[in-house]
N, CA, C and O atoms as a Tripos MOL2 file, in Angstrom:
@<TRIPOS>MOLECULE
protein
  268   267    67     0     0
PROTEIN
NO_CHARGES

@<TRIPOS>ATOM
      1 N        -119.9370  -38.3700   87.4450 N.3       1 UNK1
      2 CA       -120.0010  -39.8310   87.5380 C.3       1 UNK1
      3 C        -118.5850  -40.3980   87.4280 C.2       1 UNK1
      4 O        -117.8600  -40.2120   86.4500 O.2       1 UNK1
      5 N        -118.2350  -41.1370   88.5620 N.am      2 UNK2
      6 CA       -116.6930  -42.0360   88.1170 C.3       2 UNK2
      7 C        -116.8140  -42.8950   87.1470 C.2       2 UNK2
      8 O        -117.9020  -43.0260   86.5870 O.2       2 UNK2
      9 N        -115.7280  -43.6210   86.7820 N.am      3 UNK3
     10 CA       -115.3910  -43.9890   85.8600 C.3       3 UNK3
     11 C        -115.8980  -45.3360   86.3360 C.2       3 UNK3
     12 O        -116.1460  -45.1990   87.5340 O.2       3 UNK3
     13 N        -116.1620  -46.5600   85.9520 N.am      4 UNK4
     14 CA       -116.8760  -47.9960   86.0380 C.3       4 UNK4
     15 C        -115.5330  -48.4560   85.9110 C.2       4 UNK4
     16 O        -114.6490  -48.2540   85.0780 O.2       4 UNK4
     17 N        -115.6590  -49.5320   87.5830 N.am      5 UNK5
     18 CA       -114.7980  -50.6840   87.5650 C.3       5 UNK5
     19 C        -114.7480  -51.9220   86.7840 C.2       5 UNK5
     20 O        -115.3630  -52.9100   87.1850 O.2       5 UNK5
     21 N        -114.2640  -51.9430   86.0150 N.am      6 UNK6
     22 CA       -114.0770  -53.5020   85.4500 C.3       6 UNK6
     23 C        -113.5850  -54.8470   85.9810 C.2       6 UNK6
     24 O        -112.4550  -55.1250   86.3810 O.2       6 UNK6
     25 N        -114.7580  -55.6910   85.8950 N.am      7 UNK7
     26 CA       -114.4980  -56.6710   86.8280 C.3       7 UNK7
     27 C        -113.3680  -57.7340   85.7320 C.2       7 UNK7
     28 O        -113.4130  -58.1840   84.5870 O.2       7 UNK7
     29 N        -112.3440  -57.7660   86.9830 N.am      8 UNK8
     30 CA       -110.8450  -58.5860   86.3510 C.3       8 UNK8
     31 C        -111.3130  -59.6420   86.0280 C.2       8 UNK8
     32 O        -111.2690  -59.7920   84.8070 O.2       8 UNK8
     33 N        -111.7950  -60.5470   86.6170 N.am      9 UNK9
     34 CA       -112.5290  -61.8360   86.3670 C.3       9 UNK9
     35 C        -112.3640  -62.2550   84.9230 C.2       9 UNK9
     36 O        -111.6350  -62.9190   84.1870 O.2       9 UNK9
     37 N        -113.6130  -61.3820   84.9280 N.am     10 UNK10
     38 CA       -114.5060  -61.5960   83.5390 C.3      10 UNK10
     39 C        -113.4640  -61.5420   82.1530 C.2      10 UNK10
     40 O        -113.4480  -62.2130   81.1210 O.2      10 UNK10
     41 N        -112.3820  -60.1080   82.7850 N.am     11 UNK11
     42 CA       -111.8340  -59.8940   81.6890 C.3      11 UNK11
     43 C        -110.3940  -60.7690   81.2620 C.2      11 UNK11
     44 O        -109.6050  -60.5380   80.3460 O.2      11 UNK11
     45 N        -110.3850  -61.5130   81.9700 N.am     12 UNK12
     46 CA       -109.5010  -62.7250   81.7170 C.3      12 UNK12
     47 C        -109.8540  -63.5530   80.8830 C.2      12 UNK12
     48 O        -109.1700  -64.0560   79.9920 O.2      12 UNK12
     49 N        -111.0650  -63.7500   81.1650 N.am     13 UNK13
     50 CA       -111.8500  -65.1620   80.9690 C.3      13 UNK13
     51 C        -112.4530  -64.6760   79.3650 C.2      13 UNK13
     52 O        -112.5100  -65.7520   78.7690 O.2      13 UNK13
     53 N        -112.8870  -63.6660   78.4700 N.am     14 UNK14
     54 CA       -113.3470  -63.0410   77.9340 C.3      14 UNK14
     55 C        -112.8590  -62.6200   76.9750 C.2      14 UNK14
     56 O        -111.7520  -62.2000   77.3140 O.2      14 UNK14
     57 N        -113.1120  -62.3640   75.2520 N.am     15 UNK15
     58 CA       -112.3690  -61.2750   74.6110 C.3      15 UNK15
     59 C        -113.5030  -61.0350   73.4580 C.2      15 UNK15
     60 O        -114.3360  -61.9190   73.2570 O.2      15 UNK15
     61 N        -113.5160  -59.8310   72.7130 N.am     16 UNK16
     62 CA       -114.6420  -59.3810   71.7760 C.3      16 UNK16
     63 C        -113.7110  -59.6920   70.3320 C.2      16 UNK16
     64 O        -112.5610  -59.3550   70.0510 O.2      16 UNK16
     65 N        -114.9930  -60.6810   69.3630 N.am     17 UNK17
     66 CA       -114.5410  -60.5200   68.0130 C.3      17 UNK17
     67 C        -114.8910  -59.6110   67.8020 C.2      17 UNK17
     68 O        -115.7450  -58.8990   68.3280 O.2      17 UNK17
     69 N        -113.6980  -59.4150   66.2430 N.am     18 UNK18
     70 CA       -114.0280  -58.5110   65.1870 C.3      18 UNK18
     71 C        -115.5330  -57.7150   65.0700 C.2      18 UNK18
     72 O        -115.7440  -56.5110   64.9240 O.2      18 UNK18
     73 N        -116.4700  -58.8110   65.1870 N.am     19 UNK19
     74 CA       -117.6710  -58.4090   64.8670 C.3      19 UNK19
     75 C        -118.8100  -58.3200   65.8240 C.2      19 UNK19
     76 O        -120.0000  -58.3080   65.5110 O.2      19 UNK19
     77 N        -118.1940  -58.2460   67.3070 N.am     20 UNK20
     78 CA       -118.5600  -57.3380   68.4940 C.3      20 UNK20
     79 C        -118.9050  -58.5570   69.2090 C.2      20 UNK20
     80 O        -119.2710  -58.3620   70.3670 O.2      20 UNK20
     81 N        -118.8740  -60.1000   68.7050 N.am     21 UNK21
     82 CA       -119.1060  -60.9840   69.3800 C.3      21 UNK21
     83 C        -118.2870  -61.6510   70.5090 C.2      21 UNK21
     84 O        -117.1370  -61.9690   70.2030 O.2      21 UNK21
     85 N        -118.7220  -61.9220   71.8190 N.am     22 UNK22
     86 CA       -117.9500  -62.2890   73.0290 C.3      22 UNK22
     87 C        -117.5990  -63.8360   72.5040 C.2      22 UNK22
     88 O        -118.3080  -64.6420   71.9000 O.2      22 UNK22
     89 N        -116.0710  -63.9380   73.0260 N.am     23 UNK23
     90 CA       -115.4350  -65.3690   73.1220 C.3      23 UNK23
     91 C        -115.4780  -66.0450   73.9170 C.2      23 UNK23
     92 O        -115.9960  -65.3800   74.8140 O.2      23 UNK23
     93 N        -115.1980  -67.4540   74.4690 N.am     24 UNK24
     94 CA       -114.9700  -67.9200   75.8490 C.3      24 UNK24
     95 C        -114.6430  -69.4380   75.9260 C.2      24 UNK24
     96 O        -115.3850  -70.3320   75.5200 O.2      24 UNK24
     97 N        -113.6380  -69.5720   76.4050 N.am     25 UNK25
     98 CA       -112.6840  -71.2440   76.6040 C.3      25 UNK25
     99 C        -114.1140  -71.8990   77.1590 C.2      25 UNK25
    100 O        -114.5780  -71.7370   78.2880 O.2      25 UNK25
    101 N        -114.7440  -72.7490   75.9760 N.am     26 UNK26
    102 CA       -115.1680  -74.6470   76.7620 C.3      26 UNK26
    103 C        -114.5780  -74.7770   77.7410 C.2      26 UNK26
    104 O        -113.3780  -74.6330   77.9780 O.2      26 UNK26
    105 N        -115.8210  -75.2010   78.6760 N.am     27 UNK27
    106 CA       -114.8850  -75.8800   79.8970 C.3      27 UNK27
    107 C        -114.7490  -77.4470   79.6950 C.2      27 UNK27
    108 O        -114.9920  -78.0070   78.6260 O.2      27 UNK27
    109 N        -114.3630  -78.0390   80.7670 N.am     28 UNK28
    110 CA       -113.7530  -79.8620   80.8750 C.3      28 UNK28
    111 C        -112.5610  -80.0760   80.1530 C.2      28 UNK28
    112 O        -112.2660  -81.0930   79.5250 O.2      28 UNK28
    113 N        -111.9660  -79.1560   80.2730 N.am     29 UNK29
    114 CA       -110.7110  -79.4040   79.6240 C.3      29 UNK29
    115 C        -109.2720  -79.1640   80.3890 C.2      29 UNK29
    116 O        -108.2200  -78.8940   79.8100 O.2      29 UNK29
    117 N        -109.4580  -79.3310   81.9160 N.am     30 UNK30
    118 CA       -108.2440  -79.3290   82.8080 C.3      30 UNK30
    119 C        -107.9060  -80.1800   83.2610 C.2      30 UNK30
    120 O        -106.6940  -80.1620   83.4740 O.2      30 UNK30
    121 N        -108.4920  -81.1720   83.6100 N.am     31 UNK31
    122 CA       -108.0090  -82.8880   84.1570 C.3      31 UNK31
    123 C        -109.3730  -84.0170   83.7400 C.2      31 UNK31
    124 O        -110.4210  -83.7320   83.1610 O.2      31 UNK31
    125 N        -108.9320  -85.3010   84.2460 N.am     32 UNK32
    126 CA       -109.7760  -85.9260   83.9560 C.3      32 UNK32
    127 C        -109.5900  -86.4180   82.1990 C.2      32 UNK32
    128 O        -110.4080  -87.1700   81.6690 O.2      32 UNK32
    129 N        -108.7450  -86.0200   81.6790 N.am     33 UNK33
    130 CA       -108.6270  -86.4140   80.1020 C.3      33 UNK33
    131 C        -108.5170  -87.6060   79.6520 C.2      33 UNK33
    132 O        -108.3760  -87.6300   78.4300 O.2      33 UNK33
    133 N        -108.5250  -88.7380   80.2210 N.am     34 UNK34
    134 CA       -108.0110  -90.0190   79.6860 C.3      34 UNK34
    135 C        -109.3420  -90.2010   79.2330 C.2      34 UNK34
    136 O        -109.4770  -89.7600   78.0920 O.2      34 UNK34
    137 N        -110.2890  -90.6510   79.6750 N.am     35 UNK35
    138 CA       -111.9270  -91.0200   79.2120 C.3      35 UNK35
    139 C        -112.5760  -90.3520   78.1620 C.2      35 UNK35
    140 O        -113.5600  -90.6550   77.4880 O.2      35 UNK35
    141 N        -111.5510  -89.0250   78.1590 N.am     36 UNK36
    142 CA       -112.4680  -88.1200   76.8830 C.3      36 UNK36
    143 C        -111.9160  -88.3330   75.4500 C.2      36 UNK36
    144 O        -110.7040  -88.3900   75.2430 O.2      36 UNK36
    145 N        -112.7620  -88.4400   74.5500 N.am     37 UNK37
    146 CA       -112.2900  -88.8630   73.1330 C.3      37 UNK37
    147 C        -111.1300  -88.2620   72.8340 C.2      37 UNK37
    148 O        -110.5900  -87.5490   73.6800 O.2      37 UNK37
    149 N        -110.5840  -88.4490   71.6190 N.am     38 UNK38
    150 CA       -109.6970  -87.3800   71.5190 C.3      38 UNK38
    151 C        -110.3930  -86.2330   70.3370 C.2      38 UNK38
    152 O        -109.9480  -85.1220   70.0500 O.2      38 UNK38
    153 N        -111.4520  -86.8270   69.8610 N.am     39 UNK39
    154 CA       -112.2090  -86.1490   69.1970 C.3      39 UNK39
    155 C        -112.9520  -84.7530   70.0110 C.2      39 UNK39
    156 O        -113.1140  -83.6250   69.5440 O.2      39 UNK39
    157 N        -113.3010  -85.2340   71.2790 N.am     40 UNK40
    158 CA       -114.0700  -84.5680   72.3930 C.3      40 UNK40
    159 C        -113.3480  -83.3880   72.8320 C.2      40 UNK40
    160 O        -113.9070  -82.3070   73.0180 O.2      40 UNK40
    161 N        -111.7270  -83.6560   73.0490 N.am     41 UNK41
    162 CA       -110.4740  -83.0860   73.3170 C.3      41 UNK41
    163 C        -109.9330  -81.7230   72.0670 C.2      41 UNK41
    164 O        -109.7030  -80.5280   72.2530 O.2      41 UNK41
    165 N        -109.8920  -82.4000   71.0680 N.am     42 UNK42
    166 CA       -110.1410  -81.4650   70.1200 C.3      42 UNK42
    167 C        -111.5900  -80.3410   69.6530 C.2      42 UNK42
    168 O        -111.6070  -79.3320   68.9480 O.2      42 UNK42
    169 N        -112.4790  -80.9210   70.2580 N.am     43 UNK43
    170 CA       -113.2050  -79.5200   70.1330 C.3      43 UNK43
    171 C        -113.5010  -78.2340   70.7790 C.2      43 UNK43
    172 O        -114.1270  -77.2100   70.5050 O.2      43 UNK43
    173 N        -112.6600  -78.7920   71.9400 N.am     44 UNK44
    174 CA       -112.7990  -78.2080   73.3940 C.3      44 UNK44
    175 C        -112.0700  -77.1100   73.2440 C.2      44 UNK44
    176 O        -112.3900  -76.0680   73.8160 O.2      44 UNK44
    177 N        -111.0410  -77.1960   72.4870 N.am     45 UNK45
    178 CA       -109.9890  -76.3520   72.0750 C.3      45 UNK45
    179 C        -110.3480  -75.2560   71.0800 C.2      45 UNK45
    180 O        -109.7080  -74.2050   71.0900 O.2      45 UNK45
    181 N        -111.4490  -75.4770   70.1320 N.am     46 UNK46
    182 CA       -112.4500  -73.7790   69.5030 C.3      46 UNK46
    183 C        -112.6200  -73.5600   71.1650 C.2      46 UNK46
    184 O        -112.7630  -74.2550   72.1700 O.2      46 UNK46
    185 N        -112.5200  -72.2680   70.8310 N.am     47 UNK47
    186 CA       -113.3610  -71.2490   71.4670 C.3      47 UNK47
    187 C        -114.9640  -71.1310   71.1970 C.2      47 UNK47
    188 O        -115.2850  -71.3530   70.0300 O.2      47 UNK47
    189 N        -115.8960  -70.8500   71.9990 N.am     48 UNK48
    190 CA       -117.2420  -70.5930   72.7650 C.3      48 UNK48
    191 C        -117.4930  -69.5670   71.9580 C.2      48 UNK48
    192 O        -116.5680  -68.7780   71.7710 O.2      48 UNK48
    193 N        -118.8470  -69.3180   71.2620 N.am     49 UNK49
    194 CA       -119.3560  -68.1810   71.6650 C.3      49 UNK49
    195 C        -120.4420  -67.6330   72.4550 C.2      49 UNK49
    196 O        -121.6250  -67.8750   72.2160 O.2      49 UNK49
    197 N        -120.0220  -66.8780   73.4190 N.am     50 UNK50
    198 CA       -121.3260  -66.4420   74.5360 C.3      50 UNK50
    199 C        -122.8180  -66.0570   73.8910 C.2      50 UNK50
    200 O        -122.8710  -65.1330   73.0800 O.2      50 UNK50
    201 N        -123.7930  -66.6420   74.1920 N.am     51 UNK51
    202 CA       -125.5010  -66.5180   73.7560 C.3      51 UNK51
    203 C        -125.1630  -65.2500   74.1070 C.2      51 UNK51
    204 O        -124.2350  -64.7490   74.7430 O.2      51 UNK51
    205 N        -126.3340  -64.7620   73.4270 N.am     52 UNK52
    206 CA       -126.6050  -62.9090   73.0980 C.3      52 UNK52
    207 C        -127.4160  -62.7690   74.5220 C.2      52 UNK52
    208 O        -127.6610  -61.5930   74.7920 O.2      52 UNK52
    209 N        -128.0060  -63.9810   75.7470 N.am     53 UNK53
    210 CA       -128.7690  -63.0460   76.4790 C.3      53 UNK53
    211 C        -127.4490  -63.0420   77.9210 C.2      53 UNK53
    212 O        -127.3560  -62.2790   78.8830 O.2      53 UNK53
    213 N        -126.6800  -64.1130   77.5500 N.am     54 UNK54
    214 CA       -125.6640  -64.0650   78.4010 C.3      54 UNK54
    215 C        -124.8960  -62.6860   78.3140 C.2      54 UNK54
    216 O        -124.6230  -62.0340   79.3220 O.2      54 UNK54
    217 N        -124.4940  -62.2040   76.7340 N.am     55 UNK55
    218 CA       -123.8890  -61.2390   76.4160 C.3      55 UNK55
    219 C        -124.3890  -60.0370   77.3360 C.2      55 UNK55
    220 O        -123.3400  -59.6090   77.8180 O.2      55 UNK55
    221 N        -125.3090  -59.3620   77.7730 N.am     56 UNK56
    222 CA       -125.4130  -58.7650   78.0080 C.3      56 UNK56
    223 C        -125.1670  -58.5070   79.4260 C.2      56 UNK56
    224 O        -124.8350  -57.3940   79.8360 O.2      56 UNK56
    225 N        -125.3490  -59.6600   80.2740 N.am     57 UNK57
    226 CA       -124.5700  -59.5570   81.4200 C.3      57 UNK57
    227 C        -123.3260  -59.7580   81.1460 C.2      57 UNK57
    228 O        -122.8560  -59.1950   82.1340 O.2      57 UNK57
    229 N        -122.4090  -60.1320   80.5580 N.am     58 UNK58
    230 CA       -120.9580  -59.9160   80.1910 C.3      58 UNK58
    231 C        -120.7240  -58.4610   80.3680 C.2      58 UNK58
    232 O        -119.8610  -58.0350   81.1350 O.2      58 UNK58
    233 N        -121.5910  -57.6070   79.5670 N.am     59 UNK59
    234 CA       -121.1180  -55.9270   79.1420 C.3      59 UNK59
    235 C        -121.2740  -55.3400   80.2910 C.2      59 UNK59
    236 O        -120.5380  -54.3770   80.5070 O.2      59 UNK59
    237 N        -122.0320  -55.6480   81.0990 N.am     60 UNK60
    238 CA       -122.2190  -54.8710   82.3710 C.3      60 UNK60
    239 C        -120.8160  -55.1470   83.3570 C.2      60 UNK60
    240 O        -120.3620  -54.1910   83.9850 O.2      60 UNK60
    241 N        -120.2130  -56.3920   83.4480 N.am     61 UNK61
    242 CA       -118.7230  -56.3380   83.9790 C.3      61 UNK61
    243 C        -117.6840  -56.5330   83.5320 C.2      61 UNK61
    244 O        -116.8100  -57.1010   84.1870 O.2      61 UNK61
    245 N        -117.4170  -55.9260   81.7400 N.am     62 UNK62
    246 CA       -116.4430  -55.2800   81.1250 C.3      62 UNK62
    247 C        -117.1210  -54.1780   80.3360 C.2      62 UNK62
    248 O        -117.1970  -54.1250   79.1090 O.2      62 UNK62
    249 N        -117.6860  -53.1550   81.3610 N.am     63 UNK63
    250 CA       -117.7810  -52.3600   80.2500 C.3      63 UNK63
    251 C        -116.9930  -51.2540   79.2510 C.2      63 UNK63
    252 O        -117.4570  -50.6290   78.2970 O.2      63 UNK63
    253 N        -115.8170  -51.2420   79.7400 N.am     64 UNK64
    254 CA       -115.2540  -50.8110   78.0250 C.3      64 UNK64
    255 C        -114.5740  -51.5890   77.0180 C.2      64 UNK64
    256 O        -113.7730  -51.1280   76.2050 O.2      64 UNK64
    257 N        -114.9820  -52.9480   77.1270 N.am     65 UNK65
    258 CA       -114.5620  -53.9560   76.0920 C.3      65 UNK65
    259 C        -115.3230  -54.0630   75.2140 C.2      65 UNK65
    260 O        -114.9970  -54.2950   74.0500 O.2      65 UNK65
    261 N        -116.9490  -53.8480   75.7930 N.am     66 UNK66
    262 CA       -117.9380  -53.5800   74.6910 C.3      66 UNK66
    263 C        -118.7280  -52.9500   74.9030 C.2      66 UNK66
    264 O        -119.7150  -53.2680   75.5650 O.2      66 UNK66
    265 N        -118.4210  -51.3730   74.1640 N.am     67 UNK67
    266 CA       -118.5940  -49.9670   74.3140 C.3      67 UNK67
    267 C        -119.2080  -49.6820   72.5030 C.2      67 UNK67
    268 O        -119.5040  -48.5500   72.1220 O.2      67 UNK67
@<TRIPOS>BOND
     1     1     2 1
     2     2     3 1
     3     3     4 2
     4     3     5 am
     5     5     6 1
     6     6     7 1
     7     7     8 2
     8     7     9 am
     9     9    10 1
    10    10    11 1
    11    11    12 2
    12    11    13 am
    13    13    14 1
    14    14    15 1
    15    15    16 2
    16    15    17 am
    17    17    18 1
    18    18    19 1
    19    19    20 2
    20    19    21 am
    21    21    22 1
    22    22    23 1
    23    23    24 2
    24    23    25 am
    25    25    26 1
    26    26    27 1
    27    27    28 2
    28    27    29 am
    29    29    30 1
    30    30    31 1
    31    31    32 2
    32    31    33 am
    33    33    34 1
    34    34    35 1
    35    35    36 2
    36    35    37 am
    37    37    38 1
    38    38    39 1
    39    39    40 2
    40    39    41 am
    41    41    42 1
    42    42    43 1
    43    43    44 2
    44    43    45 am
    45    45    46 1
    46    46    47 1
    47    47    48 2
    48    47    49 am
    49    49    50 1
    50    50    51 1
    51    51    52 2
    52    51    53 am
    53    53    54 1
    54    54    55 1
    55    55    56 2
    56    55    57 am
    57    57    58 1
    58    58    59 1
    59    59    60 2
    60    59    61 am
    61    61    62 1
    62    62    63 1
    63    63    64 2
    64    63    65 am
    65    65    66 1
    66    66    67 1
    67    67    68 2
    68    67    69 am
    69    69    70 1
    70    70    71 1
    71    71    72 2
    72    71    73 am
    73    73    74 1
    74    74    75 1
    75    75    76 2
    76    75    77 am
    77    77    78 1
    78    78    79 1
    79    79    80 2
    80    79    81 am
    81    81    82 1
    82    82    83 1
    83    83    84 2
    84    83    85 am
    85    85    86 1
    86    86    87 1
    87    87    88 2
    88    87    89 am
    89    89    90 1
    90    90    91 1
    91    91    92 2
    92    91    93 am
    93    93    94 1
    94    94    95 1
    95    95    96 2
    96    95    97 am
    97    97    98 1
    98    98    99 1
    99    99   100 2
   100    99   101 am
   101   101   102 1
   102   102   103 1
   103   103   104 2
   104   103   105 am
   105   105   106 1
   106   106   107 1
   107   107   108 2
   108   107   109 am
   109   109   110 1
   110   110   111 1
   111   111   112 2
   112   111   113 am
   113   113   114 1
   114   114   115 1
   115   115   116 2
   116   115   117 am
   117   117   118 1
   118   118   119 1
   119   119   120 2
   120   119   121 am
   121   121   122 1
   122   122   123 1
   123   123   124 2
   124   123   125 am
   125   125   126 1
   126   126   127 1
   127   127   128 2
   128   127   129 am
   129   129   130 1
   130   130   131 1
   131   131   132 2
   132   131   133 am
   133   133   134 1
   134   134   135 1
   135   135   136 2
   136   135   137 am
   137   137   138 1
   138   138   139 1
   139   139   140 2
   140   139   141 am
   141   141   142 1
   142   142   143 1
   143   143   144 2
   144   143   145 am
   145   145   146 1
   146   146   147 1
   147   147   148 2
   148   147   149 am
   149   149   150 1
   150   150   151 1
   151   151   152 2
   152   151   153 am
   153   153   154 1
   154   154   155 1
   155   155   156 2
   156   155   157 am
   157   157   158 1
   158   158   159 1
   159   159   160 2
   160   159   161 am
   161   161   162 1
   162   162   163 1
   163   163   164 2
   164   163   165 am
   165   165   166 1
   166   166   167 1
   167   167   168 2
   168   167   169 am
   169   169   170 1
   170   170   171 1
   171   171   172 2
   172   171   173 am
   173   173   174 1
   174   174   175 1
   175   175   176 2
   176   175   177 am
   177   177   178 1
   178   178   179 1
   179   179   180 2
   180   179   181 am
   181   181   182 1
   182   182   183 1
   183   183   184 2
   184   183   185 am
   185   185   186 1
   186   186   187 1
   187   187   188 2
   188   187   189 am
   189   189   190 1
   190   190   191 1
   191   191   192 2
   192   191   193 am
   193   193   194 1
   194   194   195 1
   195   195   196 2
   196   195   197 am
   197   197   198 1
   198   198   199 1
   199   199   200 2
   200   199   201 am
   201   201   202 1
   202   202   203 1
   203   203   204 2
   204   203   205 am
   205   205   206 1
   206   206   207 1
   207   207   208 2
   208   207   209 am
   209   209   210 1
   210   210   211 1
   211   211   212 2
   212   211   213 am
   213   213   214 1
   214   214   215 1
   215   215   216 2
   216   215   217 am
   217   217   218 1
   218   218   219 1
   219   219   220 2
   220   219   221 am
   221   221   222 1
   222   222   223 1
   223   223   224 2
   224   223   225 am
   225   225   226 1
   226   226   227 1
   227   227   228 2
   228   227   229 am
   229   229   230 1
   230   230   231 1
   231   231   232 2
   232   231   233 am
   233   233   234 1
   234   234   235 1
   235   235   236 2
   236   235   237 am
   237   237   238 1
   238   238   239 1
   239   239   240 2
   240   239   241 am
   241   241   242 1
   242   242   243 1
   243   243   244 2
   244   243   245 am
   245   245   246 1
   246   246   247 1
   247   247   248 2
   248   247   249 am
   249   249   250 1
   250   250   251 1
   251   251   252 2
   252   251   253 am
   253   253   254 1
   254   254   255 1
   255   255   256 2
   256   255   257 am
   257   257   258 1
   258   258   259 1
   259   259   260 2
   260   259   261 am
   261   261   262 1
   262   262   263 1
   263   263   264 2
   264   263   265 am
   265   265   266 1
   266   266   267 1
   267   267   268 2
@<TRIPOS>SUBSTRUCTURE
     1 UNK1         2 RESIDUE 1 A UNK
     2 UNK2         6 RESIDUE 1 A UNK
     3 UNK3        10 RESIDUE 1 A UNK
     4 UNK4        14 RESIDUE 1 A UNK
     5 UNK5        18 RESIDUE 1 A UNK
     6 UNK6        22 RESIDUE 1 A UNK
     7 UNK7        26 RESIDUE 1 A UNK
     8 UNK8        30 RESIDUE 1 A UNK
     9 UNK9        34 RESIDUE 1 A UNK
    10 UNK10       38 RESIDUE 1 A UNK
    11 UNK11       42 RESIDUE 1 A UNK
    12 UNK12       46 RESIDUE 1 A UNK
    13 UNK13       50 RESIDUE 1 A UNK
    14 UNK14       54 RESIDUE 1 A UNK
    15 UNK15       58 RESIDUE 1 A UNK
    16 UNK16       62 RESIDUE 1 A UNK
    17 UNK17       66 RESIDUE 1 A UNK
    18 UNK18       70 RESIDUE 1 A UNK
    19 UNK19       74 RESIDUE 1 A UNK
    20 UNK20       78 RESIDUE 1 A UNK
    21 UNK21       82 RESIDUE 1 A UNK
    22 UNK22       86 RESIDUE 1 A UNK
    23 UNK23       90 RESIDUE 1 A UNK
    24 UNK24       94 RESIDUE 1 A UNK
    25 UNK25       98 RESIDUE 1 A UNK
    26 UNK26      102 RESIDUE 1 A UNK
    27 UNK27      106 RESIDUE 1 A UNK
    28 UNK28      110 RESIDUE 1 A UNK
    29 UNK29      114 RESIDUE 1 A UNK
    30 UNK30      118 RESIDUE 1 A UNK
    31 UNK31      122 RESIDUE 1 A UNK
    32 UNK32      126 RESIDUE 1 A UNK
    33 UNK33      130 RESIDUE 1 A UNK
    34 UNK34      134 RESIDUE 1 A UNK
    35 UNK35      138 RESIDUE 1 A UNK
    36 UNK36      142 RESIDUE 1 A UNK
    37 UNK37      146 RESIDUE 1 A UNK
    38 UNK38      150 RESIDUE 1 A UNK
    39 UNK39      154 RESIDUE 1 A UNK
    40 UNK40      158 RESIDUE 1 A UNK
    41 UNK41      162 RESIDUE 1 A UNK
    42 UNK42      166 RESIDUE 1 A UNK
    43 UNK43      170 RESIDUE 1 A UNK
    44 UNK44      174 RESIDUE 1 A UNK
    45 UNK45      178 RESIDUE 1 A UNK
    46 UNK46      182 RESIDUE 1 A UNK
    47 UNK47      186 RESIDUE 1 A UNK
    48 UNK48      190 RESIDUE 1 A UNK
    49 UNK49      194 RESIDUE 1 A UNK
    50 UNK50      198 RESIDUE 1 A UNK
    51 UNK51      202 RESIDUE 1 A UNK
    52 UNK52      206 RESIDUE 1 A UNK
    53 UNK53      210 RESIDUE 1 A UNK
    54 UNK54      214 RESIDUE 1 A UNK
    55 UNK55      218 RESIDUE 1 A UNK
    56 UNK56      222 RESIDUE 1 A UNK
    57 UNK57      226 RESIDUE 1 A UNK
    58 UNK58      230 RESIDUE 1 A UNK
    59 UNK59      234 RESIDUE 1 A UNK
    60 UNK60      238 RESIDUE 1 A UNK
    61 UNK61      242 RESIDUE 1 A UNK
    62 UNK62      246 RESIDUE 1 A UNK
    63 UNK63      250 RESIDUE 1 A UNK
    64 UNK64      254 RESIDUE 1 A UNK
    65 UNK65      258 RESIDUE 1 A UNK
    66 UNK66      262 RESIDUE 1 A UNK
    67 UNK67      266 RESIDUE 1 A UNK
């Protein structure tokens, strides 16, 4: 069996906590900023964490990020 391509995409966009949980940048946060609170602006800026049923299509196109 070859080795599994990892899709670049994903793995940009993507990184695993400590505790095996997937990360991921909020979106609405590239233009359009004047209308948005600044409260709105500041939360945008935590990081996401991906739902567990999403997660699993994540692992299928990085799979040795979460192995």
């Amino acid at each position: 069996m070859p080795k599994m391509k990892t899709h670049r995409g994903a793995a940009k966009r993507f990184k695993v906590t400590g505790t095996g949980k997937v990360k991921r940048a909020k979106a609405f946060k590239s233009h359009i900023l004047e209308k948005k609170s600044a409260k709105r602006k500041r939360s945008l800026r935590q990081p996401g964490i991906v739902s567990p049923s999403d997660q699993k299509r994540i692992a299928r196109l990085i799979p040795y990020l979460l192995s």
